[in-house]
Structure formats: C-alpha cells, structure tokens
C-alpha positions as a Markdown table, in Angstrom:
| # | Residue | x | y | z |
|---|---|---|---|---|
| 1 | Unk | 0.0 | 0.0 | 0.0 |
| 2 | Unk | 1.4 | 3.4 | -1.2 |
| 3 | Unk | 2.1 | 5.4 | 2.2 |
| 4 | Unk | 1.2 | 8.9 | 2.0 |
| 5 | Unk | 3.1 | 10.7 | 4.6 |
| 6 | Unk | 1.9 | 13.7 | 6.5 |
| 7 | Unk | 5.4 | 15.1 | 8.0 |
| 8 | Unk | 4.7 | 17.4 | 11.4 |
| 9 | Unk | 7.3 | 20.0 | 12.1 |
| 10 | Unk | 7.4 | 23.0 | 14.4 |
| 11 | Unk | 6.5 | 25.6 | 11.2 |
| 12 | Unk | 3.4 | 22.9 | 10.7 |
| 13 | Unk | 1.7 | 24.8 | 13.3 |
| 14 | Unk | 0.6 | 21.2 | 14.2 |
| 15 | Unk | 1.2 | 20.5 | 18.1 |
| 16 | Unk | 2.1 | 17.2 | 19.6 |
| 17 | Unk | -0.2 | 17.3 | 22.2 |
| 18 | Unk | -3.8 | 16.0 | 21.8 |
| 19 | Unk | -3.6 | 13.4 | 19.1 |
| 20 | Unk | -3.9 | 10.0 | 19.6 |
| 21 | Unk | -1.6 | 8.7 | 17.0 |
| 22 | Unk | 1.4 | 10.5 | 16.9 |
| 23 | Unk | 3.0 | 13.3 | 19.5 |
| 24 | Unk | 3.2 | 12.9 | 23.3 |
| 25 | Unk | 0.6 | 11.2 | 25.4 |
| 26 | Unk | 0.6 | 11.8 | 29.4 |
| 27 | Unk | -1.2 | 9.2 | 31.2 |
| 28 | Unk | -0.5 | 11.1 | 34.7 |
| 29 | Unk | 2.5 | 8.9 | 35.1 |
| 30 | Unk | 6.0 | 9.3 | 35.6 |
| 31 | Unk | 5.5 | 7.0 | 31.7 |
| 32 | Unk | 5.5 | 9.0 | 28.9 |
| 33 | Unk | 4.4 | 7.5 | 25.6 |
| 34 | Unk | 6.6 | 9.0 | 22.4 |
| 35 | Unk | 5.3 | 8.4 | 19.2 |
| 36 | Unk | 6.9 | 9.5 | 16.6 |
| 37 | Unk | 5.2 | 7.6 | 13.6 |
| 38 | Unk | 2.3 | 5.3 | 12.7 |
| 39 | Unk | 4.1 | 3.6 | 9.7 |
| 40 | Unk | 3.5 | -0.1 | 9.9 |
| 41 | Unk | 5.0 | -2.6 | 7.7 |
| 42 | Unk | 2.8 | -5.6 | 8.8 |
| 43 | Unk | -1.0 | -6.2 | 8.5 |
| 44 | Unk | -1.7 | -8.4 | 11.6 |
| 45 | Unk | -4.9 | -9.7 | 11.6 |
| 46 | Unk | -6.0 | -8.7 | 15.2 |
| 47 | Unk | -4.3 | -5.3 | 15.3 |
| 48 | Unk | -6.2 | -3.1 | 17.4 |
| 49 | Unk | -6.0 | -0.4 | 15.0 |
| 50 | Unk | -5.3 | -2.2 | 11.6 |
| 51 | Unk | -2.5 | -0.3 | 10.8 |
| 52 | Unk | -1.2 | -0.3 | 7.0 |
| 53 | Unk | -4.7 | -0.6 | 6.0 |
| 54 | Unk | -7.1 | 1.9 | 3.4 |
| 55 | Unk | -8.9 | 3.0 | 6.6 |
| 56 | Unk | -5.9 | 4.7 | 7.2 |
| 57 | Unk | -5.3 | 7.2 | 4.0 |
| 58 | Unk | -2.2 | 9.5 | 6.0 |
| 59 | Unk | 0.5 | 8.4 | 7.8 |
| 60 | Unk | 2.3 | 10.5 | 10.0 |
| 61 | Unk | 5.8 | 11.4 | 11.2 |
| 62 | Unk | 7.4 | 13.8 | 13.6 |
| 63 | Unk | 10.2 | 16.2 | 12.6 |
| 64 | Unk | 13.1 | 14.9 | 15.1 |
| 65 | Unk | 14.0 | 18.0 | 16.6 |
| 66 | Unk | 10.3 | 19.3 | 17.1 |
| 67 | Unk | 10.0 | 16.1 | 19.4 |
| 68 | Unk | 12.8 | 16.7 | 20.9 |
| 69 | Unk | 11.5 | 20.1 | 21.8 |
| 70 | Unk | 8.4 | 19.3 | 23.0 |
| 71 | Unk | 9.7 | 16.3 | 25.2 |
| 72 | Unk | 12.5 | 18.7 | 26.7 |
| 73 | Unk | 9.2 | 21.1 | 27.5 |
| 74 | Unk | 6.8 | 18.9 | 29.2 |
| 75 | Unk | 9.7 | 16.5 | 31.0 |
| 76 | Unk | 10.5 | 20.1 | 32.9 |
| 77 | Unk | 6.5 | 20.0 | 34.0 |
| 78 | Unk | 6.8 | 16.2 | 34.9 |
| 79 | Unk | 9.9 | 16.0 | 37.0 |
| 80 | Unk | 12.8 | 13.4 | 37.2 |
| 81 | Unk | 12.8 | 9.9 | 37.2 |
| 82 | Unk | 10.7 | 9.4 | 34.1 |
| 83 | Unk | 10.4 | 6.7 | 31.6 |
| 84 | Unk | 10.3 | 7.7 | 27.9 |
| 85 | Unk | 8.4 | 4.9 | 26.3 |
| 86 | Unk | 9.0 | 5.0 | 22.6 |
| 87 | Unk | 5.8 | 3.5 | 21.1 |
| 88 | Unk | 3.5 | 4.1 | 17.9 |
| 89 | Unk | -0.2 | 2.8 | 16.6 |
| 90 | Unk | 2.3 | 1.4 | 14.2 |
| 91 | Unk | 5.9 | 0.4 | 14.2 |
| 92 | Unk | 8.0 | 2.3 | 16.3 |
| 93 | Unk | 11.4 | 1.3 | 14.5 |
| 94 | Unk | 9.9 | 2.2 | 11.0 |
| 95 | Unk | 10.8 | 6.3 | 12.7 |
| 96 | Unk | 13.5 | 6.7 | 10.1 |
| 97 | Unk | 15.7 | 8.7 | 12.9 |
| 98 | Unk | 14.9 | 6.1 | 15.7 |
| 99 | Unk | 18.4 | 5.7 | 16.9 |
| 100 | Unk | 19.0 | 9.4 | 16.9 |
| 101 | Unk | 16.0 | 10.1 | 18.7 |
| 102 | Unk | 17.2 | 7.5 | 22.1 |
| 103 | Unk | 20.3 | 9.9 | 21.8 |
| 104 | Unk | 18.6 | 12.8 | 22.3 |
| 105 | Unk | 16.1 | 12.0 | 24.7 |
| 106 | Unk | 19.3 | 10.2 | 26.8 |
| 107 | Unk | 20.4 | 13.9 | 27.3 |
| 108 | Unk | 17.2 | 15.0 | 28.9 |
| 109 | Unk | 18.3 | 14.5 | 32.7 |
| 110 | Unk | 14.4 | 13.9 | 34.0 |
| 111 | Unk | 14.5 | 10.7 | 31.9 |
| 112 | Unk | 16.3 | 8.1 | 33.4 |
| 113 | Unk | 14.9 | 4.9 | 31.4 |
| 114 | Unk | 14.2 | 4.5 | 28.1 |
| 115 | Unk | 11.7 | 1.5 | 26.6 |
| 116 | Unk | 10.4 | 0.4 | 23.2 |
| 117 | Unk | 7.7 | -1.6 | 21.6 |
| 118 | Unk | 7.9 | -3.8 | 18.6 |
| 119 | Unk | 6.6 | -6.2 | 16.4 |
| 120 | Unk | 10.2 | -7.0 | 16.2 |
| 121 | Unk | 10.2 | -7.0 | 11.9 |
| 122 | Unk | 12.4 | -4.7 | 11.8 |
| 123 | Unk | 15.4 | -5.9 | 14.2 |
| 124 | Unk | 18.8 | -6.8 | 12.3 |
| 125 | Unk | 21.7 | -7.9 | 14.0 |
| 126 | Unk | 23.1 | -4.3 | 13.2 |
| 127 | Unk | 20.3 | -2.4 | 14.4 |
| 128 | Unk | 20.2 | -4.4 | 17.9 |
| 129 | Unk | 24.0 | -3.1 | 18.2 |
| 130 | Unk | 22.7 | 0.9 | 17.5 |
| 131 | Unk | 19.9 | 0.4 | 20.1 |
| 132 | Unk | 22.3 | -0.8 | 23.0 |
| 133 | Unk | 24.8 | 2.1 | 21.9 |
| 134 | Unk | 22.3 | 4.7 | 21.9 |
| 135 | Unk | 21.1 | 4.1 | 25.3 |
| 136 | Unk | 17.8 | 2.0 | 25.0 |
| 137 | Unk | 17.3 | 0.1 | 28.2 |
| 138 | Unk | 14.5 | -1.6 | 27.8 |
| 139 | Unk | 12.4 | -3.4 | 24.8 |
| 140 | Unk | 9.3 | -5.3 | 24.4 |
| 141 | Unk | 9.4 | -7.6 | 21.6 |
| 142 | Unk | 5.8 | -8.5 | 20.6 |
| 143 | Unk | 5.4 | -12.4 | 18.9 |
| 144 | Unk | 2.3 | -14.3 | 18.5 |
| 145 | Unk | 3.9 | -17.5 | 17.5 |
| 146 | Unk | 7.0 | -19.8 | 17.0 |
| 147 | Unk | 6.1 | -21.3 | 14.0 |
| 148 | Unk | 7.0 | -20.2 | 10.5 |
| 149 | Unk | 3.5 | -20.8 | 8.7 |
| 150 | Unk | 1.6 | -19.4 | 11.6 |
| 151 | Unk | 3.5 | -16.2 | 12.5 |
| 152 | Unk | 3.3 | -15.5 | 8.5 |
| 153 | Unk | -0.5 | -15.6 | 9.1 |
| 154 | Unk | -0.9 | -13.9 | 12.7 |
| 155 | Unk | 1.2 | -11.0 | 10.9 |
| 156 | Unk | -0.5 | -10.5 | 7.5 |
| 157 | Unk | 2.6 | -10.9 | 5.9 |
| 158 | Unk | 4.2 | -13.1 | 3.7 |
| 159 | Unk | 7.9 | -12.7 | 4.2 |
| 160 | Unk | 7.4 | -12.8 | 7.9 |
| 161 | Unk | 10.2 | -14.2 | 9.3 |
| 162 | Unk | 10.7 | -15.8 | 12.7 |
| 163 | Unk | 13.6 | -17.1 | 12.3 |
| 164 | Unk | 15.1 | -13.6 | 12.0 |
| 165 | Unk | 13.5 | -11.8 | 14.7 |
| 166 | Unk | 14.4 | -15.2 | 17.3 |
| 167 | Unk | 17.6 | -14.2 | 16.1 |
| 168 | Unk | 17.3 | -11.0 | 17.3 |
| 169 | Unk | 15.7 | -11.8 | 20.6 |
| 170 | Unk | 19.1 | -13.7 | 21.3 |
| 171 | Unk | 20.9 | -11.3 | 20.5 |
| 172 | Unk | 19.1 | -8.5 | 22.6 |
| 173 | Unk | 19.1 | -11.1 | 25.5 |
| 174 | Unk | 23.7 | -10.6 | 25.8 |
| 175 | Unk | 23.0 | -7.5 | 24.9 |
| 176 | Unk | 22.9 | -4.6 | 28.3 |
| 177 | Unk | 18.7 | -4.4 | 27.1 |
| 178 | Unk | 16.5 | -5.6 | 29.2 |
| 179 | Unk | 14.1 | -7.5 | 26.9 |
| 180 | Unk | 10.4 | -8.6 | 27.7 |
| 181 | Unk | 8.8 | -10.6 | 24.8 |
| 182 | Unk | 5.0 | -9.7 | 24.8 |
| 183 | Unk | 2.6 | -11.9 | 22.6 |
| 184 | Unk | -1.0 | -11.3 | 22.6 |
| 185 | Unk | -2.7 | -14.4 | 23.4 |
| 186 | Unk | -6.0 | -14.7 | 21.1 |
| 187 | Unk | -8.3 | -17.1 | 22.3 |
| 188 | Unk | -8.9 | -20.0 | 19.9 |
| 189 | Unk | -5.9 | -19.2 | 17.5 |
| 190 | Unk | -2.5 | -19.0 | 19.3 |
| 191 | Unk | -3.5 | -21.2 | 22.7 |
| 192 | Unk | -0.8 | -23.8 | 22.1 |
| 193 | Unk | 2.2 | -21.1 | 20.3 |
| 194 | Unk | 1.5 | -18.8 | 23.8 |
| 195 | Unk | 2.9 | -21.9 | 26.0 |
| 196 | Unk | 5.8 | -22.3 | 23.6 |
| 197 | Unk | 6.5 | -18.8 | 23.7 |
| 198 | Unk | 7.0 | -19.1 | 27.4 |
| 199 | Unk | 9.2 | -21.7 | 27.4 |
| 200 | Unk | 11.3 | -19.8 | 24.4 |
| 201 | Unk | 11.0 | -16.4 | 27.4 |
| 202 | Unk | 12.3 | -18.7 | 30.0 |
| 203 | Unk | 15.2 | -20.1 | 27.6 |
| 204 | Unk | 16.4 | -16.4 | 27.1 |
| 205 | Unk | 16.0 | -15.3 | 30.5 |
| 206 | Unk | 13.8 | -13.0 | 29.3 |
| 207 | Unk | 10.8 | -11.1 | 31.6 |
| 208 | Unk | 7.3 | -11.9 | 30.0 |
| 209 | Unk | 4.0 | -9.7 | 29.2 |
| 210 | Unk | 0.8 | -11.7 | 27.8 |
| 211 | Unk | -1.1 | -9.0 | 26.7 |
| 212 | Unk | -4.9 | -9.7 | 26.8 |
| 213 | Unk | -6.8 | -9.4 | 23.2 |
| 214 | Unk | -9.3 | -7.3 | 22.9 |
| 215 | Unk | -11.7 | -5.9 | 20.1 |
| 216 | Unk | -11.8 | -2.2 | 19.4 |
| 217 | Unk | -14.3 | -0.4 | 16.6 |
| 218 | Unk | -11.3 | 0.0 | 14.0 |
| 219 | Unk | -9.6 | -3.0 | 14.6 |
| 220 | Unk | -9.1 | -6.1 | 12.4 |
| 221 | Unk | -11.4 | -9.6 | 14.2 |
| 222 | Unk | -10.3 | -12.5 | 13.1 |
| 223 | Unk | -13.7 | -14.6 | 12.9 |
| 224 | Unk | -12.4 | -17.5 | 15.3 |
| 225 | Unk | -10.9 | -15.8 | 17.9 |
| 226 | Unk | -12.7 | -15.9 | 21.2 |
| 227 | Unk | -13.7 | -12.6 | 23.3 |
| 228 | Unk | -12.2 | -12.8 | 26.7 |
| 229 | Unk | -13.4 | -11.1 | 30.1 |
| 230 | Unk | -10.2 | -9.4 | 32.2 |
| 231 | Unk | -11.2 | -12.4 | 34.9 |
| 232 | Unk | -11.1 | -15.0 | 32.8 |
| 233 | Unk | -7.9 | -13.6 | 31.5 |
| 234 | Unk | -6.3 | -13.5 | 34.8 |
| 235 | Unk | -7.6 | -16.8 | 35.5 |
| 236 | Unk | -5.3 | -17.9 | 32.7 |
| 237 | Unk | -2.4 | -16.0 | 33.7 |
| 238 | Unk | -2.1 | -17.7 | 36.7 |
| 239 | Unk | -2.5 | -21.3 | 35.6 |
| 240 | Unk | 0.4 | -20.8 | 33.3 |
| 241 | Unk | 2.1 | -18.9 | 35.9 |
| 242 | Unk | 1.6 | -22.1 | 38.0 |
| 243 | Unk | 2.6 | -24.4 | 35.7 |
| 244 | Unk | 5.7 | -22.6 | 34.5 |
| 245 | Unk | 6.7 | -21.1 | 37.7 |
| 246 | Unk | 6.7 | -17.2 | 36.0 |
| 247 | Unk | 4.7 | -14.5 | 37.2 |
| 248 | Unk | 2.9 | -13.6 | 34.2 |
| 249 | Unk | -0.1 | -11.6 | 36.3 |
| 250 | Unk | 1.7 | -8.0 | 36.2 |
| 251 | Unk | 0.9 | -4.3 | 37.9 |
| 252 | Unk | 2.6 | -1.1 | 37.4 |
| 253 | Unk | 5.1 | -1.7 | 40.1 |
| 254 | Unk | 6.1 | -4.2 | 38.4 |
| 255 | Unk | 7.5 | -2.2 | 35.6 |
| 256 | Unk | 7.9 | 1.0 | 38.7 |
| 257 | Unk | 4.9 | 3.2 | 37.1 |
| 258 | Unk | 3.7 | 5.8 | 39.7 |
| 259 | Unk | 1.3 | 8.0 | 39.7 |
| 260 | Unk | 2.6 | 11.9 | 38.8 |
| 261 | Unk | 0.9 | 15.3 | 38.0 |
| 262 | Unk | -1.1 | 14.9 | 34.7 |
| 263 | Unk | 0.0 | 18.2 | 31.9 |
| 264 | Unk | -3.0 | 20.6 | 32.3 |
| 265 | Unk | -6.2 | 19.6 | 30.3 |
| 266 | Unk | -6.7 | 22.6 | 27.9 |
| 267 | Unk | -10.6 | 21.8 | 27.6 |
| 268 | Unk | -13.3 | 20.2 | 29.4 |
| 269 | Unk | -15.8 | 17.8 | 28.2 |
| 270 | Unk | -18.5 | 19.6 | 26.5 |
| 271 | Unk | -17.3 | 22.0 | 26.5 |
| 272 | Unk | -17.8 | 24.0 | 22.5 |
| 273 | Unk | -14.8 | 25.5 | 21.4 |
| 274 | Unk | -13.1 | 27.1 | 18.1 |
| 275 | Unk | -10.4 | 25.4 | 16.1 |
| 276 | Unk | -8.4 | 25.9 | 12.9 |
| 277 | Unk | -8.6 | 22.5 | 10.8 |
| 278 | Unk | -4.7 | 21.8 | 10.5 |
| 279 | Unk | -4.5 | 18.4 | 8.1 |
| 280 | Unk | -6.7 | 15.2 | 7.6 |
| 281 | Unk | -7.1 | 12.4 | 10.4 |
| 282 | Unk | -5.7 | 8.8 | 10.3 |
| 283 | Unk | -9.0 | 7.8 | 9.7 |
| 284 | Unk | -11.4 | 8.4 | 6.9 |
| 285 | Unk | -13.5 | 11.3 | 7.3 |
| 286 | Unk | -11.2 | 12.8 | 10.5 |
| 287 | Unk | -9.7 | 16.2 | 10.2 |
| 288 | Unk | -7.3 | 17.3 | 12.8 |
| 289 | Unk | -7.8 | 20.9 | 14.0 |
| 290 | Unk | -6.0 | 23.3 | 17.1 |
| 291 | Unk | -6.7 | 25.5 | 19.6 |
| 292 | Unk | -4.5 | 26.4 | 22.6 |
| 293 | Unk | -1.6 | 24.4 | 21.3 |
| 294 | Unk | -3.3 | 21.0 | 21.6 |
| 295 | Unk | -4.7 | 19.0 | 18.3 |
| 296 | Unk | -8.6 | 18.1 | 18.4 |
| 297 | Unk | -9.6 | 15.2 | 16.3 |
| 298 | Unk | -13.0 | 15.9 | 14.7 |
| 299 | Unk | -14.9 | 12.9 | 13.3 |
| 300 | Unk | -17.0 | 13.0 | 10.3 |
| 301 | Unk | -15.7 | 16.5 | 9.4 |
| 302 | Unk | -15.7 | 17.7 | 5.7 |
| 303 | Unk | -13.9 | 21.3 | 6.4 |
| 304 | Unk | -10.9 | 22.5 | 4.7 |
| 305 | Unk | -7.4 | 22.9 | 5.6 |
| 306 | Unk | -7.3 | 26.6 | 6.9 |
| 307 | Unk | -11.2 | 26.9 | 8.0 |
| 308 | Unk | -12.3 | 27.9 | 11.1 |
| 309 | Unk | -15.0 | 25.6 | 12.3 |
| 310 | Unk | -16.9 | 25.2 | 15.8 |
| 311 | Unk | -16.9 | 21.8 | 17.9 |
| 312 | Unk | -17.9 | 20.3 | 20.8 |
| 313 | Unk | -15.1 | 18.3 | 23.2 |
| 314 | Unk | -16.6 | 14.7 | 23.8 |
| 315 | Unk | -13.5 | 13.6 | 25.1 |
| 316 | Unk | -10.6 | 14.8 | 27.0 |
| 317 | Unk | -9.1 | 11.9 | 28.7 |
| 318 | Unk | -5.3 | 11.9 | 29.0 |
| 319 | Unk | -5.2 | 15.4 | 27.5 |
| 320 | Unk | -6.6 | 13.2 | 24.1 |
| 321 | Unk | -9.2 | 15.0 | 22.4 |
| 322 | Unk | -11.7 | 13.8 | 19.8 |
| 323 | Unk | -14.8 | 16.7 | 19.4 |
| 324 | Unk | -17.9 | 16.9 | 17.2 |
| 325 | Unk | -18.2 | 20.0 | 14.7 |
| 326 | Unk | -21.0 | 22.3 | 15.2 |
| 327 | Unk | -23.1 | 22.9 | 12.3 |
C-alpha cells in the first residue's frame, strides 16, 4: 500500500499534544508514551488499529527535533525519574531517525529509562547493536507465535520471518537491554504457540507480558478468535504462571509506574470551542484541528485545511481529544 506521509514540524503549526496517534501522550505517570510515527509494515490480523490498512489514508511522522522540543518542554512539568516509552499505533522502528532520537532523549536529565515496543520486523543484527549504543534500556518484543507458517498468518505478511527476529531476541538477551517478549494471546488461534512462547522467554531469561486481546471499533477480528473477560484472563495467567513457575499476572510496580501530576487539560468535556482545521485524520473522514496548542480530532468532518470551524469536546481523557463540529 502506497504510504502517504503527513510530516509534522514545528512551522506545521501542528502540536504534539492532543492526538492520539502520533506526539506525546501523558497518562499522569512518571511514563510518557513517544510516538513518533504510525508507519507499519505488517498487516496483523487482530491489530487493534489495523495499521497499514485503506482505513488509514495519511500516515504520520514527527520532525526529530520538534519532538525533541516538545519532550524537553513537558519532561521540565513532569519531574525526574521518568520513563520515555518509545511506542506508535504502528511500528515504532519504522521512525527513520529512531536511533538518533534515544540519543537525544538520553540527554534529557528527567529521563532516566528509556523503553520500546515492537513487532520486532524490523530488528537486524546491526540495528540491535545501535539500540544498545544509543542508550535503549528496555524493549518489548511483541510475537504471537514460534512457528514459521503461523507467525506468517498472525502478521498478515508473507515474508514474515521468525527465524530472523528469534535471532534478534538472542541477541538482545547478551546485549545490556533488558528485553520482555510480549505476545497477545488470542483465544482459539494461538493457545498452544502462547505456551511455547513461554518456554522460548524462559530459555532467554527474558521477563514476559501476555497481553490480553481485545476488540476495538477499527480494529481487524479474526472470525475465530474468542472474546475474553479481564477475569477469565487473569484466571489464565495464573495457571500458566503455575505451571511454569513465571509470574505472568503484572501491575505497574512491576514495571515502577507511579502516579505523577497529569499536563493541564486545555478543555473540558463539552465544553464548545473554536479550532483551525490543520490536516486530515488517520481515519477516513477525520480532520485534525488546534486550539491552545493542543490538536482536536473531529470525526465526520468535511472542512478544509485553513477553515475555522466550531466543535464540541466529547473527550478529554489523558489530554486526548476527539470533538464533534457544530453545524
């Protein structure tokens, strides 16, 4: 699919506040989520957001030293001891400036770990090295399966290879990263690779993170997979965890997540504001617009680039905003 890329720099007039898929997000944590892109080259068929699909017409990706900006900015309003957590809604390591970007945030002095996520596609014996050199401390490696046939199906893509990436994890495991290998475990599809991925975790010394699958309104549902409540969940992390001897059922502490000062809310719910439509959405039909240096994503919105249109905030959560334009 032919990626057309929206590119967000400081003359953009685009903030990186506000959007869900790309900028800084500010969970009221000493965790801050950095996204930098939502370029994705896989098509996995539970992805929570079905990245590198048509519902998606823009991509997005953040001039490096407008991040770097912006981080310095609201890493003064959060304090020290914070985690920058270098994630995306698609691949993280698809940023074309990844390695530069650890480099620069390993200057900021409030930061004092730096994670990743990753569908691990992208990992190369070279690029492993440039992580651990830059300063990355921590990465989550996210695999559905140890089998070749399977993984190519779980990912959507053909020249899958998990060969490579176990390669990779091995790699990362001498490395100074501390790596956590983080499948999502789908009810009725990968039941049996979720046990051998344990076993794999345990082999590498490696900490583990079932994450639970769930289904979201733009995200891909395979037609087999089962729907799980959080208790039954739990339920089956601890009879693995019991029968492996792991803890698999984790918390914040366990990954030292506290609570901190949330970055001011700019608008309340409801509340009907004015914004200038800045560029489209990732989504059909959204338009991204700004007011008070924070992006509002407007849903079913046909304005133009440059218009000045009225909405109403129906969501503010995590200084995230989505709004409704007022005819």
């Amino acid at each position: 699919m032919k990626q057309n890329i929206i590119k967000i720099t400081e003359q953009s007039g685009i903030p990186l506040i506000g959007a869900i898929q790309f900028g800084i997000i500010d969970r009221g944590t000493n965790l801050l989520q950095i996204r930098p892109t939502t370029v994705c080259p896989l098509k996995c068929i539970f992805c929570s957001t079905s990245a590198n699909s048509t519902l998606h017409p823009y991509n997005f990706e953040i001039d490096l030293p407008y991040l770097v900006k912006s981080l310095k900015e609201i890493a003064v309003f959060k304090g020290n001891s914070l985690e920058a957590n270098i994630d995306s809604m698609g691949e993280p390591l698809a940023y074309p400036k990844v390695i530069e970007l650890i480099q620069e945030i390993k200057k900021i002095k409030q930061f004092s770990k730096i994670s990743m996520q990753t569908n691990g596609i992208l990992l190369t014996k070279d690029l492993v090295k440039k992580l651990e050199d830059a300063g990355l401390d921590h990465i989550n490696v996210s695999i559905q399966s140890l089998d070749e046939e399977k993984s190519k199906y779980l990912s959507g893509f053909s020249s899958y290879d998990i060969k490579k990436i176990k390669e990779s994890l091995e790699l990362i495991s001498k490395s100074r990263i501390e790596l956590m290998i983080t499948p999502v475990y789908i009810p009725k599809i990968n039941d049996d690779d979720i046990e051998e991925i344990i076993k794999y975790a345990k082999q590498l010394n490696a900490k583990l993170g079932i994450q639970k699958y769930e289904v979201y309104k733009f995200g891909r549902k395979p037609k087999q997979a089962k729907k799980q409540s959080w208790y039954q969940f739990y339920n089956y992390l601890e009879e693995l965890g019991k029968k492996y001897d792991i803890k698999l059922k984790l918390s914040r502490k366990d990954f030292n997540i506290e609570q901190r000062e949330t970055y001011p809310l700019k608008f309340r719910n409801n509340e009907i504001i004015s914004i200038v439509i800045k560029c489209p959405g990732w989504v059909r039909e959204e338009m991204i617009g700004v007011a008070k240096e924070v992006c509002i994503t407007v849903d079913k919105c046909n304005a133009k680039i440059g218009d000045k249109i009225k909405v109403k905030i129906l969501s503010n959560k995590h200084n995230i905003y989505f709004a409704r334009q007022i005819k």
